[in-house]
Every structure is written in C-alpha cells, then in structure tokens.
C-alpha positions in Angstrom: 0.0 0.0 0.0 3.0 2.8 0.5 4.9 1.4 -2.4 2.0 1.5 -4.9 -0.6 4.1 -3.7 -0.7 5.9 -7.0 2.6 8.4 -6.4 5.9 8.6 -5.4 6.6 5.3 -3.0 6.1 6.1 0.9 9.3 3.9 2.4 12.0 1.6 0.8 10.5 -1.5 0.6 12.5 -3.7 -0.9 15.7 -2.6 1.3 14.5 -4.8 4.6 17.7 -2.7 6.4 14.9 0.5 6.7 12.0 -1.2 8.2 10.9 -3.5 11.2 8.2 -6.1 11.3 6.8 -6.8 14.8 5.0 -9.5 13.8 8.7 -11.2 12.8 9.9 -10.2 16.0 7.1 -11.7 17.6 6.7 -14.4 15.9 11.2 -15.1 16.9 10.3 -13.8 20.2 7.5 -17.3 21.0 7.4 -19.5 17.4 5.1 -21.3 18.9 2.6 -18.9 20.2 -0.9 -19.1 18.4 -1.9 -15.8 18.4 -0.2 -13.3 16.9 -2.9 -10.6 16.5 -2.0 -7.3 17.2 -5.0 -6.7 19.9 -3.5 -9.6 21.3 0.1 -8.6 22.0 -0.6 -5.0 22.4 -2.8 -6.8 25.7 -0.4 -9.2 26.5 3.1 -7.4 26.4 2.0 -4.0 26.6 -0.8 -4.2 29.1 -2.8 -1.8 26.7 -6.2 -2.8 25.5 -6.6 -1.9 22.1 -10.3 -0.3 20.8 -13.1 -2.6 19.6 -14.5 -0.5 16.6 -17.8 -1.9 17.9 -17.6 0.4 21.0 -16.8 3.2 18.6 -20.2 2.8 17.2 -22.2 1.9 20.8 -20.7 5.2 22.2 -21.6 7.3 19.0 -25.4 5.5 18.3 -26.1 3.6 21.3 -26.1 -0.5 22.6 -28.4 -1.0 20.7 -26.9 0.2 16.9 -27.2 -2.5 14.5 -25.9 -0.8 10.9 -22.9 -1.4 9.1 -19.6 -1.3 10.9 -17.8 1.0 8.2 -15.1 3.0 10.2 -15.7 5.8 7.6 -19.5 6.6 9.0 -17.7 7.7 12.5 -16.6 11.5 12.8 -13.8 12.5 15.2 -15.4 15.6 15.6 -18.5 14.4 17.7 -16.4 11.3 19.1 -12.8 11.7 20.5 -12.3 8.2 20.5 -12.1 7.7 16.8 -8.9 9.4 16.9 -7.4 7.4 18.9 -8.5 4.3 17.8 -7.0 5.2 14.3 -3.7 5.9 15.8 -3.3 3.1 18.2 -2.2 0.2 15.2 0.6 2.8 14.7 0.9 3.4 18.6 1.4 -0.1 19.3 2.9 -1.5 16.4 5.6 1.3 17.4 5.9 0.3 20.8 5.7 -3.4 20.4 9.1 -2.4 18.2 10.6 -1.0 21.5 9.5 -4.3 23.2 11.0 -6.7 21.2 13.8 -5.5 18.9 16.5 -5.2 22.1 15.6 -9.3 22.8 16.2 -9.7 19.3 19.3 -7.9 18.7 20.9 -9.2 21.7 24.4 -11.0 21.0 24.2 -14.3 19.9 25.6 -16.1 23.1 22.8 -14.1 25.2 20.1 -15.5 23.3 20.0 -13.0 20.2 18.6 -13.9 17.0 19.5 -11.2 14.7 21.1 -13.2 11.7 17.5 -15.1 11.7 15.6 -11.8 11.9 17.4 -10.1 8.8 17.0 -13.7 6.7 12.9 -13.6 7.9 13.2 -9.7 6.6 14.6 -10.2 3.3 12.0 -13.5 2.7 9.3 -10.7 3.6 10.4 -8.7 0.6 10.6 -11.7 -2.0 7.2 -13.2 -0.7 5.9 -9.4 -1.4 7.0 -9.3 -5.2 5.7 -13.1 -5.6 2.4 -12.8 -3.9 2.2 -9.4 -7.0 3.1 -11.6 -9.8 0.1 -13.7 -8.5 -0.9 -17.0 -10.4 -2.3 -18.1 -13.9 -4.8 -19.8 -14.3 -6.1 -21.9 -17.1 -9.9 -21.0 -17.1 -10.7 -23.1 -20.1 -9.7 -26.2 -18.0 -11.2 -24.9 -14.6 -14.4 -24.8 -16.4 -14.2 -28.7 -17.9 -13.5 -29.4 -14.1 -16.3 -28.1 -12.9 -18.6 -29.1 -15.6 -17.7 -32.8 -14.4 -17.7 -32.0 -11.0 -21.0 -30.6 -11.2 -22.4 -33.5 -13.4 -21.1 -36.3 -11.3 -22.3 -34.3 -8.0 -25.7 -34.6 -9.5 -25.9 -38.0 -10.8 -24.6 -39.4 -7.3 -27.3 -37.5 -5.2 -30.0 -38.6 -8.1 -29.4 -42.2 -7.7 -28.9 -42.2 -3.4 -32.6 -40.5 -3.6 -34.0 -42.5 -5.9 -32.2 -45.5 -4.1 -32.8 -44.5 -0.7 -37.0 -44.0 -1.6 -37.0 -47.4 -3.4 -36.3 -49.1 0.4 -38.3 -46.7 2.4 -41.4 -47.0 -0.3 -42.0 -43.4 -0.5 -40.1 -40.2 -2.1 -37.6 -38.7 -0.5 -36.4 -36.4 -2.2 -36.8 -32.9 -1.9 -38.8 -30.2 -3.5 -36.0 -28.2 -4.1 -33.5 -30.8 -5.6 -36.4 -31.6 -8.2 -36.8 -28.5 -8.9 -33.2 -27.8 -9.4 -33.3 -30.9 -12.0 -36.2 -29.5 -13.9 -34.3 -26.4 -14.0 -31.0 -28.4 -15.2 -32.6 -30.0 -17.9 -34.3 -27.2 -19.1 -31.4 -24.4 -19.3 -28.2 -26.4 -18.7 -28.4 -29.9 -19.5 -24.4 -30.4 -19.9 -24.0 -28.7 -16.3 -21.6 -25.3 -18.1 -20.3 -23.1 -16.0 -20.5 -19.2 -17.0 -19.8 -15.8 -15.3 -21.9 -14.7 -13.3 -25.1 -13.0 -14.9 -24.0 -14.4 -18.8 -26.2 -17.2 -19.7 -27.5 -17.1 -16.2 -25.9 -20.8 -15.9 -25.7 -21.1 -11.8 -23.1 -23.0 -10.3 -25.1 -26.5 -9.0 -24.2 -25.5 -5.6 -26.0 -22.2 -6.0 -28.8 -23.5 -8.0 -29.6 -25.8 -5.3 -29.8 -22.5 -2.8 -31.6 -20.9 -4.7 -34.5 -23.4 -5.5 -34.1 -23.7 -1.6 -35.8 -20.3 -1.6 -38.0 -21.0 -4.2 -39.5 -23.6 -2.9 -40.8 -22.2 0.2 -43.0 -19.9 -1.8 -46.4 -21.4 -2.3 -47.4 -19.9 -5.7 -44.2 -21.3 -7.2 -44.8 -24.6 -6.3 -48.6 -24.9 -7.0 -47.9 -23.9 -10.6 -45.7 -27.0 -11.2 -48.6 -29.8 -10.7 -45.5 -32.6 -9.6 -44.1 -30.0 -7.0 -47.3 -29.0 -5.7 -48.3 -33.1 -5.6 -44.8 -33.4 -3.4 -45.4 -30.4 -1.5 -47.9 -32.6 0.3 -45.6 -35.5 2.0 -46.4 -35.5 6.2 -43.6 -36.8 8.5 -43.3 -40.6 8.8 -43.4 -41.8 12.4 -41.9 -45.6 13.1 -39.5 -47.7 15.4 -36.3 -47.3 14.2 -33.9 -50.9 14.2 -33.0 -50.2 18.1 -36.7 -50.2 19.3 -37.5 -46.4 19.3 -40.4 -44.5 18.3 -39.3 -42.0 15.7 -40.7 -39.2 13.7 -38.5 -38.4 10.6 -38.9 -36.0 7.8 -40.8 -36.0 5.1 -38.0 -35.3 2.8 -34.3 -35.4 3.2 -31.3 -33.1 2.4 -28.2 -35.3 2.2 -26.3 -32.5 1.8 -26.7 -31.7 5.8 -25.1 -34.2 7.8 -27.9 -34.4 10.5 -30.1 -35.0 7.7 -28.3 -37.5 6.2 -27.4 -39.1 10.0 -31.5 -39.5 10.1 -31.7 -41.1 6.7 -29.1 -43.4 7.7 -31.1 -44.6 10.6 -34.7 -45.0 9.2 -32.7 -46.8 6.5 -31.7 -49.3 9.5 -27.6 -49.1 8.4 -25.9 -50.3 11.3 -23.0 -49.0 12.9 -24.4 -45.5 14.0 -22.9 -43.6 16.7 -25.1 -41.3 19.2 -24.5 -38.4 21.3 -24.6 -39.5 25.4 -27.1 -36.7 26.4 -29.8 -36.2 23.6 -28.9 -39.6 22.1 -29.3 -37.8 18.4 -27.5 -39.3 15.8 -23.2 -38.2 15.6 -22.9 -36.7 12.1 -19.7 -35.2 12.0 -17.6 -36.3 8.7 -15.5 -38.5 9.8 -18.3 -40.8 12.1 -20.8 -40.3 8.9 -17.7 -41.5 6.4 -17.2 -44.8 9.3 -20.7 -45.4 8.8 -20.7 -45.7 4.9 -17.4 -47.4 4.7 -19.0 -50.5 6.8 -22.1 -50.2 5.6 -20.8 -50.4 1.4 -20.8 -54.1 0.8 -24.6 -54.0 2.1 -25.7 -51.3 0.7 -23.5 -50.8 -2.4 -25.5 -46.9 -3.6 -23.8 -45.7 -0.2 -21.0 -45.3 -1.8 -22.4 -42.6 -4.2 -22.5 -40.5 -0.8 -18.8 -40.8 -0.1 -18.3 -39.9 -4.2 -21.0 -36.8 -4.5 -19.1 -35.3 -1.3 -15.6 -35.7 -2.4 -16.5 -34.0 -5.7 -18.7 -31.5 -3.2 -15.2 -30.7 -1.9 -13.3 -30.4 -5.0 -16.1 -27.8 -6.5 -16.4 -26.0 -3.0 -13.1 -26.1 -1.9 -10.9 -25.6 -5.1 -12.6 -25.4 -8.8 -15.2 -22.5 -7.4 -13.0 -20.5 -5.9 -10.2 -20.5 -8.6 -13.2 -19.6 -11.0 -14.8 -17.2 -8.8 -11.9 -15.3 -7.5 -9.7 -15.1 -10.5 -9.1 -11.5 -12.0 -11.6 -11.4 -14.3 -9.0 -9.4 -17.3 -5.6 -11.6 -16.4 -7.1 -14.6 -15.3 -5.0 -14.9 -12.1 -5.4 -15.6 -8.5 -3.6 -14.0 -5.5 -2.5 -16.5 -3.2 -1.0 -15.6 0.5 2.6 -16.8 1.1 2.4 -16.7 5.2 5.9 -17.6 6.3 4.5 -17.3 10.0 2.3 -19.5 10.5 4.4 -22.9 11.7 7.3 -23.2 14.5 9.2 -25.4 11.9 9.9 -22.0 9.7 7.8 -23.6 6.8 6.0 -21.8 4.5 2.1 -22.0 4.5 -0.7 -20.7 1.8 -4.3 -20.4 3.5 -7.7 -19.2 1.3 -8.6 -16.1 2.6 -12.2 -15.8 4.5 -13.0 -12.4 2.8 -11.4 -12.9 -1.1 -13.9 -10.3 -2.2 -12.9 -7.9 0.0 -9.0 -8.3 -0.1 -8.2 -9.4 -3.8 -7.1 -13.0 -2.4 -8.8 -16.5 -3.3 -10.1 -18.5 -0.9 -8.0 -21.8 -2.7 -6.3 -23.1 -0.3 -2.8 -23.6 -2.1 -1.0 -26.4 -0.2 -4.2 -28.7 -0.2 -3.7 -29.5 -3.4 -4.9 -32.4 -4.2 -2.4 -35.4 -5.6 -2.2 -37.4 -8.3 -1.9 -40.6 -7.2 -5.3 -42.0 -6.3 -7.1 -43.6 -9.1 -10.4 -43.9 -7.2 -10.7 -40.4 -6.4 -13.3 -38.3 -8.8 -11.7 -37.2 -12.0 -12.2 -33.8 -11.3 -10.1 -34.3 -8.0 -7.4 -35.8 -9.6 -7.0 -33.3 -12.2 -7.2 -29.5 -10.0 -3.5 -29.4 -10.2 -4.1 -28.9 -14.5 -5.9 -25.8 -14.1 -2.3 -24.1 -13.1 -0.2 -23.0 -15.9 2.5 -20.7 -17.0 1.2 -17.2 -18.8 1.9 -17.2 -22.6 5.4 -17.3 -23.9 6.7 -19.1 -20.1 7.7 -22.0 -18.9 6.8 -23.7 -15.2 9.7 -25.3 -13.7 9.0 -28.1 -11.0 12.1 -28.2 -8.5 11.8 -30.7 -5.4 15.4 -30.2 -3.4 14.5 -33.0 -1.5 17.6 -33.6 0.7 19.8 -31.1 -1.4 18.9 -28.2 1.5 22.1 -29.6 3.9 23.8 -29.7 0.6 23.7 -26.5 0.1 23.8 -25.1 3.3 27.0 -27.1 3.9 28.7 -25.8 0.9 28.0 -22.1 1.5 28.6 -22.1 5.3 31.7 -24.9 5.4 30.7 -25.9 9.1 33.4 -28.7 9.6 31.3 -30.9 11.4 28.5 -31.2 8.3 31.0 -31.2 6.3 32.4 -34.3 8.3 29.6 -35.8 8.1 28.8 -36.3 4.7 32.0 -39.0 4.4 30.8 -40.4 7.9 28.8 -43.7 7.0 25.9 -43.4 9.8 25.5 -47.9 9.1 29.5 -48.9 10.1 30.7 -45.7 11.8 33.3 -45.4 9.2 34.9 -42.4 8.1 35.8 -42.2 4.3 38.8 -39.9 2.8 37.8 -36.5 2.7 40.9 -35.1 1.0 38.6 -34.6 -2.1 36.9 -31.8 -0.2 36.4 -28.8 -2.5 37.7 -25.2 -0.5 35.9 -22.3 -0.6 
C-alpha cells in the first residue's frame, strides 16, 4: 500500500535494512505462540487494551446500533475516541518495536537472533513481489473441471434418492433438488459453468440454494402440478432398528449431515454412533464417512455418498474459488505466502475468508490435491491442470529434496557437516575427505 498508492513510493521497501516487522519479532520472540494478532500482543506485552471498533459505534449510536460497521460513517469531531483508535495500530505497532527489537538484537551467546531476523526480513520482501506476480490460471480447464464435478455431484445424489425411496417405499427427495433438476434439464443440461449474470448458468451449488428459496414460496410450487403433488408429503413416524419410536422428515437433504445421519437410521444401516445426552445421531464427517465405509458391501449406492461429497469438496473447496476469485481481465489468483504461521519455519498458503474484500482467493494452495489415487473423482485428480504458466513461459517443478544440507554445507563450510557427509551413519566409518572442494 505505501509502495503503490498511486505516487511517489512512501518507504523503501524492498531494502528490509529500513523497516521493522513486529510481527517477525514476535513471531522469533515465541514460534510457537498461536496468536499473533496485534490486539492480542498490544494486551499481553504492553498491558494496553486496544479499541473494539464496535464500541466506537455503541458510544456514537447507542447499545443498541445494528448498521454497518464501516469506520468511515464515524466523525472524530462528535467522538474523540475515533482518533485514537486510528492511531493506536501505529501506537502499538511502534511500541511493540521497542519491546521486542532489544531481545532480538541481543548477542548471539545471550540468546539474540538477529542473523534469523534479517533472513525472515529479506523472505518478507521476495514473498511481497511473488504474492504481486500472483498466479495463472487456465480458465478453459477450470471450467471442464467443474462441468464434471457438477455432473457427477448430481448424478450421485440422483441415484442415493432415488435409491434411498426405493427401500423406504415413499419419495424422499426434496422439493427443491427436483426443482433444481427441472431447471438443469431445461437451461443447462451439460451442467456449463458461466460468469456470473452471462447465460444465467448457476453454479449446481447455488442453483440448489436458490430453488431452496423457491420452494418455500407457495405460488411457485402450485404452478408446477409434480411439486405442488410433493409439496404434500407428512412426517413418517416408526421404530427405528433399536426399538425407538421415531418421527423423521418427510423429505431429506443429504447435503446436511444431520439429515443424512436420520436417513441413515430409518434406513436401519448399522454402525451409528449417538451423542450421550440427547442420544441424536453423531454426524460429524469422519463418524458419517465410518458409517458408509461398513455399511458399502450391504448397501452398495452408499458409496455414491462418499463420491457426490468428495466431488462437493473439490467444487467447494478448489474449482469454485479459482473460477470465482480469478481476475476477471488476467485470469490470475492472488495467493497468500504466510511464512509465520508454523514453529518449523515452513512456509504456509491459506484461502482467505473475505477474497472479495481483499483481492485474495479463498483456494487453499497447499491442499492441493495429488495425483496418485485412481479412485478419487476425475475432477479431483486433475485440480493441479488448471495451473499453468502465462503465454510465452515455462513452469519449472524443483523438489530439493535432501539437497537443503547440501547446500547449506557448501555455502557455510561448518566442519562438522562437512564431516559428516563421508561419515557412514551404518559402520561408523569415516571415508577420505581429502577430495573436499575449498571455498
């Protein structure tokens, strides 16, 4: 933001000898602590409790305001406070500087860790200029991906309903995921992706939310003489297989765990797990994924549950986002390098929680799914495709792998790595190292 604000640059940025970074120091200071925040430290090292922009508001409209919380609607003229709340990042960003720097300065023998501190600083600058170059993507192939996705999602939750309603003797399906596949075969039969508002081709997960609405409104359904016959199913109420008087839903969503928990058990699969207190049904992922594991050789179309939520996962979790938060001109994604985040000094990539807000994506980088299971949906296996280099490049894959104390050894020449590497760690013998290259 001071380098590229539209003028002359506000700092030296790229020379890491002119600036400090707390949240290095910090983060040298405890690499194991898990928060990191700002309100946190200022609180917890500086005894200074930081502002809640939320009290900014309750002192200028009341307890009980409920509009937006958009710093910009405050005026420092009518409340002090909003003048020092936007100082006091600078306040204690500054002072948490004259906290921690000294510790981290100290002489190496008393604990210092400057060497480490200019090596995180200079990383800091590189990880800037990457995270800027940002990402291509191949949107072509993104959209392939999801087409599949979107077609095998279907096709699996068709065939558990229809399945599921064959056993129980009565439709289970609901309203809502008919008239999402009336809507499919009508507009989109080959399940295309589009931007939004061309085509007005929905994404399946949207289309489903959407015909969620839709379907609570009486006059929609009564024109459509199938939904309006559907519209009329009661609640079923019957012993379940332990004995129990039960009431269950008319209709099921097997996209909801709990839902799919009560499906499981009016379907009479064994293996179930209940809470102690309420004795409902556990439906967390992995109990639910237990469940269907034992229960496949039985009940073979369980399976389709396990394969319409792994390719749930590779829509929701990767092909969406890369197609929803590219930039819609260069076709890139910004992805956050966070070299903070782990004790071991390893670099991590989370999907940010507000991509509209901030540019990022929410695709989580190093989740990447591999190559190497054959079972797994096809649009699983093939996420890592939609990356590519831009026009006229090259991408290079380089895996060190156990080069690192290669190369460390031949730029530091510690004698005792050195000595190792013509130690043999099975016979304890020691080998000629005569051979031994000088600087």
């Amino acid at each position: 933001f001071l380098q590229f604000n539209g003028g002359e640059p506000l700092g030296e940025w790229d020379k890491d000898k002119k600036w400090d970074d707390t949240q290095i120091l910090a983060y040298l200071n405890n690499p194991r602590a898990k928060r990191t925040g700002l309100k946190f430290l200022a609180k917890t090292e500086l005894g200074m409790e930081m502002i809640e922009i939320k009290e900014l508001f309750f002192e200028v409209y009341g307890k009980d305001y409920k509009g937006d919380i958009d710093f910009s609607l405050l005026d420092p003229l009518v409340c002090e406070a909003v003048v020092w709340y936007g100082a006091s990042d600078a306040i204690c960003t500054f002072l948490l500087r004259e906290r921690f720097l000294p510790e981290i300065q100290k002489p190496k023998k008393d604990g210092g860790q400057g060497a480490i501190y200019r090596i995180e600083k200079s990383c800091i600058a590189a990880t800037r200029w990457m995270e800027r170059n940002r990402i291509y993507i191949d949107a072509d192939k993104v959209a392939l991906l999801i087409r599949l996705g979107q077609k095998e999602t279907f096709e699996a939750m068709k065939e558990v309903y229809e399945m599921a309603s064959g056993m129980l003797g009565r439709c289970i399906t609901p309203l809502h995921f008919v008239m999402a596949e009336k809507e499919i075969k009508k507009t989109n039969p080959d399940f295309t992706i589009t931007v939004e508002g061309d085509g007005e081709r929905l994404a399946f997960n949207k289309l489903l939310k959407e015909c969620q609405t839709q379907s609570k409104l009486p006059l929609v359904v009564a024109e459509d003489e199938e939904l309006s016959e559907l519209s009329g199913r009661v609640p079923v109420t019957k012993e379940n297989r332990l004995g129990e008087t039960v009431t269950y839903p008319a209709e099921y969503d097997i996209m909801s765990p709990q839902q799919l928990g009560l499906m499981l058990d009016e379907l009479g699969i064994k293996g179930l797990k209940r809470t102690e207190k309420s004795k409902q049904i556990k439906t967390s992922k992995d109990e639910i994924d237990k469940v269907l594991a034992g229960a496949g050789n039985k009940y073979p179309w369980t399976a389709k549950i396990m394969r319409f939520r792994e390719t749930q996962k590779a829509l929701g979790t990767y092909l969406l986002p890369l197609w929803e938060d590219a930039h819609p001109i260069e076709g890139t994604i910004r992805v956050q390098s966070k070299n903070l985040g782990t004790d071991t000094g390893r670099f991590s990539t989370p999907g940010s929680k507000t991509a509209k807000r901030d540019g990022g994506t929410r695709y989580f980088m190093q989740g990447t799914p591999a190559t190497y299971d054959p079972g797994r949906p096809e649009c699983l296996l093939r996420v890592r495709e939609c990356f590519m280099a831009r026009p006229g490049r090259f991408i290079v894959a380089i895996d060190l792998s156990g080069a690192e104390l290669r190369i460390v050894t031949n730029l530091s020449r510690e004698p005792l790595w050195l000595k190792e590497f013509f130690h043999c760690a099975g016979c304890d013998m020691m080998f000629d190292d005569s051979q031994t290259p000088t600087r």
